[in-house]
Structure formats: C-alpha cells, structure tokens
C-alpha positions in Angstrom: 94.5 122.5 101.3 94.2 119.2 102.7 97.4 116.8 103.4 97.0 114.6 100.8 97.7 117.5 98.5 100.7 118.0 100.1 104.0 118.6 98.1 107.1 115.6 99.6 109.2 116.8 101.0 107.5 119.9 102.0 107.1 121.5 106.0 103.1 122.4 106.9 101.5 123.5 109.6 98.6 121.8 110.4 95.2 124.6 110.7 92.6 121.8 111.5 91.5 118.5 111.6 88.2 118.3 109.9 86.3 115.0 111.6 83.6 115.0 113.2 84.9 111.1 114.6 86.1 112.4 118.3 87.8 108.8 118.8 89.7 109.8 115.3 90.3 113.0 117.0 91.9 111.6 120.1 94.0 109.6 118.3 95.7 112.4 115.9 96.1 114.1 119.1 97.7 111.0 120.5 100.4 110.9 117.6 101.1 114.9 117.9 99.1 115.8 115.4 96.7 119.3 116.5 96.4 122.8 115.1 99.7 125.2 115.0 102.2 121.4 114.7 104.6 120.9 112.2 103.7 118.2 109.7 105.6 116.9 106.6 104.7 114.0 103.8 107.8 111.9 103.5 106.7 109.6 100.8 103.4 108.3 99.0 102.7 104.6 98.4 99.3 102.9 97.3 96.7 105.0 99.4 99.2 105.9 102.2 101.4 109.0 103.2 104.2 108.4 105.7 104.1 111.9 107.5 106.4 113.3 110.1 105.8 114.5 113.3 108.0 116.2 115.8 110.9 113.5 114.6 108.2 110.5 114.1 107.1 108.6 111.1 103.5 107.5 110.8 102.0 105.8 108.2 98.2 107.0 108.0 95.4 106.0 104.9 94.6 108.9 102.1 91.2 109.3 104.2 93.0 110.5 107.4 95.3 112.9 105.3 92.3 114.2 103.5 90.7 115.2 106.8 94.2 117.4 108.3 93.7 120.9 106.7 97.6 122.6 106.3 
C-alpha cells in the first residue's frame, strides 16, 4: 500500500521508498522520511497530501506519496 492510499487521519509506518531518483531519495531522508518512521496524511487537496513527520507538516505531490510504501 502506497501513501496516497492512505486512510486521514491514520498512523503508518513507512516500509520503503520506491525511487530509483537518489536526489529524490536524499531529500525524503532530508525531511525524516526512511524505512521504520512514523508517517500520517493530515489532509488531501488537489494532487497533494500534507503528511506528518515526527511533529512536521509537509506538503508533498500524489507522485511522491505514490512512491512511500506503508
């Protein structure tokens, strides 16, 4: 199951990130965002998922969610 199937609301733990991009990598890494973290989707709007991570809000594109395996 991918993030952007992801229930609001909901806790996850991330299993993988599924990119073969290493700068896109770097930069989930960057924002907390690896294998084992806690993730949850705090709301959906037009293409976008504002997740939470370790007490941060991001806003990331459907296309990054679809690539962060929970």
């Amino acid at each position: 199951m991918t993030l952007k199937d992801a229930i609001e609301g909901q806790e996850y733990i991330i299993k993988d990130l599924v990119t073969e991009d290493e700068e896109l990598e770097d930069f989930l890494f960057s924002l907390g965002c690896y294998s084992g973290e806690a993730i949850t989707v705090v709301s959906r709007k037009r293409g976008t998922c504002v997740v939470s991570i370790k007490d941060a809000r991001y806003c990331i594109d459907n296309q990054l969610a679809d690539a962060i395996i929970i």
